[in-house]
C-alpha positions in Angstrom: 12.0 -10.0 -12.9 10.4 -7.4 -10.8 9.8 -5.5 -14.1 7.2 -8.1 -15.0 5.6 -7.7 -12.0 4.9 -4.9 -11.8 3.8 -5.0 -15.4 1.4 -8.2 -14.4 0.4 -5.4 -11.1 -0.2 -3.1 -13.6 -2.5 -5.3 -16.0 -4.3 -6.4 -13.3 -4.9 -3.2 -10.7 -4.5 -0.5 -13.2 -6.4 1.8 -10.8 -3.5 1.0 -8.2 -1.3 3.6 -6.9 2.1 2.4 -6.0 5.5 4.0 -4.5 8.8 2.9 -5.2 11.1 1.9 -2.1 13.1 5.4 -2.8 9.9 7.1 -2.5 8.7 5.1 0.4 12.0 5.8 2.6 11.9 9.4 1.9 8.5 9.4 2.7 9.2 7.9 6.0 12.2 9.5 7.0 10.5 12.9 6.9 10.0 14.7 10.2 6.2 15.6 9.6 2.5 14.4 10.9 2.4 13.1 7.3 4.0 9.8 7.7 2.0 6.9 6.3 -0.5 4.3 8.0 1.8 1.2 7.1 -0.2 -2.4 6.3 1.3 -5.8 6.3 -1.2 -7.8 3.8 1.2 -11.1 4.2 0.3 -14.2 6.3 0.7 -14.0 10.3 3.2 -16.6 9.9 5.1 -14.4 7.3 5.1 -11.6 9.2 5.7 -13.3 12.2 9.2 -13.4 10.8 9.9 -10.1 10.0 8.1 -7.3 8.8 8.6 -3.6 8.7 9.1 -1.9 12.0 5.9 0.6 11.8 3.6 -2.2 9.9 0.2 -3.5 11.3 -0.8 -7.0 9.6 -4.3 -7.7 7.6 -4.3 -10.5 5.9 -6.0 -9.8 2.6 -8.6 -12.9 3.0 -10.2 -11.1 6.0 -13.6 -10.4 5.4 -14.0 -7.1 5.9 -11.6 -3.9 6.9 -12.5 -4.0 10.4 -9.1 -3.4 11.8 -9.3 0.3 10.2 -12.8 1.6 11.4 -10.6 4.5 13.7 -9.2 5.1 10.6 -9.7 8.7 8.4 -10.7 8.2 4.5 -8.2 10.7 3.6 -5.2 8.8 5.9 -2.1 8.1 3.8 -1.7 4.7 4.0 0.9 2.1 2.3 0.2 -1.5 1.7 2.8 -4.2 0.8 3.2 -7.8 0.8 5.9 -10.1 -0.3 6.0 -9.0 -3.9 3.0 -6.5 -4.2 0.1 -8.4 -5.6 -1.9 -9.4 -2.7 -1.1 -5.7 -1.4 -2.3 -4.6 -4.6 -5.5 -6.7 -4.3 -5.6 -4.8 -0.5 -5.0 -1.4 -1.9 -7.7 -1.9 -4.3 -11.0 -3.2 -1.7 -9.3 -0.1 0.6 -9.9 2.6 -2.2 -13.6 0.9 -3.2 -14.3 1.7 0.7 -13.5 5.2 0.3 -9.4 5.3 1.0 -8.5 8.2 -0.8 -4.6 7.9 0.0 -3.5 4.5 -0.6 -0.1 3.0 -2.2 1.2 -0.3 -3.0 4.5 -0.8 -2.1 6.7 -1.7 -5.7 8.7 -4.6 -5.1 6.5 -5.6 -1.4 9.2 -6.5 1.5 11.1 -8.9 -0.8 12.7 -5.3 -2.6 12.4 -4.1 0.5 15.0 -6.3 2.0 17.2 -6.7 -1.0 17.8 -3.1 -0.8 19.1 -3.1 2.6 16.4 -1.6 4.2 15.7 -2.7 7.8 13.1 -5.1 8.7 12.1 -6.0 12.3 10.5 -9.0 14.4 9.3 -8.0 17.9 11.1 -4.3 17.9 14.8 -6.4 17.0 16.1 -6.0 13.8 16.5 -9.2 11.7 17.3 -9.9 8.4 15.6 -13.1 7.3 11.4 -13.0 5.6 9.6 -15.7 4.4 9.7 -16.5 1.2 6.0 -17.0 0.8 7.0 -19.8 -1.6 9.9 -21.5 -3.8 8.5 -19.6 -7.1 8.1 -15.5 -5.2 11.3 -16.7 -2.9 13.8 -16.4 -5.6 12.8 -13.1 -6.0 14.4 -12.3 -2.7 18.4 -12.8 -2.1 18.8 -15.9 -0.9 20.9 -14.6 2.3 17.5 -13.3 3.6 15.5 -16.1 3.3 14.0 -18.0 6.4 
């Protein structure tokens, strides 16, 4: 299923950058200065339930990009959401204002999650996410859902 996805991701944000979750938790687990600017582009109810531990939330129907004006063009950042199309729609307004570095996370915290990888509400590891809905929720294991 997430195949099709990311085919549909593809179709529609073919200028998109994306990283797999193997990529991503190399990436982070790296002991360097290069470790990315990580963006929650769910709901604040959504990631009021869990999220990923370094992630900062903006929602993708904010107006603008204000929460990154302290931010460098040419800072590596990765976006996700719960399946990686409103991240992708994220990722895309961040490169047309001059990103440079910017990845959608394949799979969103829904892949995330069903590979075992750790996800966090207030500094305490959890493992439950919001479903966003019934149709995107069956795309996460059912053990995690909220």
């Amino acid at each position: 299923m997430f195949y099709l996805l990311e085919l549909l991701l593809k179709l529609n944000f073919p200028n998109v950058k994306s990283v797999n979750i193997s990529q991503f938790r190399q990436w982070l687990n790296e002991k360097s200065s290069s470790i990315p600017l990580v963006l929650d582009a769910r709901s604040q109810e959504e990631y009021a339930v869990s999220h990923l531990k370094s992630a900062q939330l903006i929602e993708v129907n904010d107006s603008d990009i204000a929460v990154l004006p302290e931010v460098p063009l040419k800072t590596s950042i990765v976006v996700y959401c719960s399946v990686g199309y409103r991240s992708a729609k994220l990722v895309q307004r961040l490169q047309k204002a001059g990103y440079q570095n910017v990845f959608n996370l394949s799979g969103g915290i829904f892949e995330w999650t069903n590979q075992g990888e750790a996800i966090f509400k207030d500094k305490h590891q959890v493992e439950i996410v919001h479903p966003y809905n019934f149709l995107w929720g069956k795309l996460l294991k059912s053990k995690y859902h909220y």
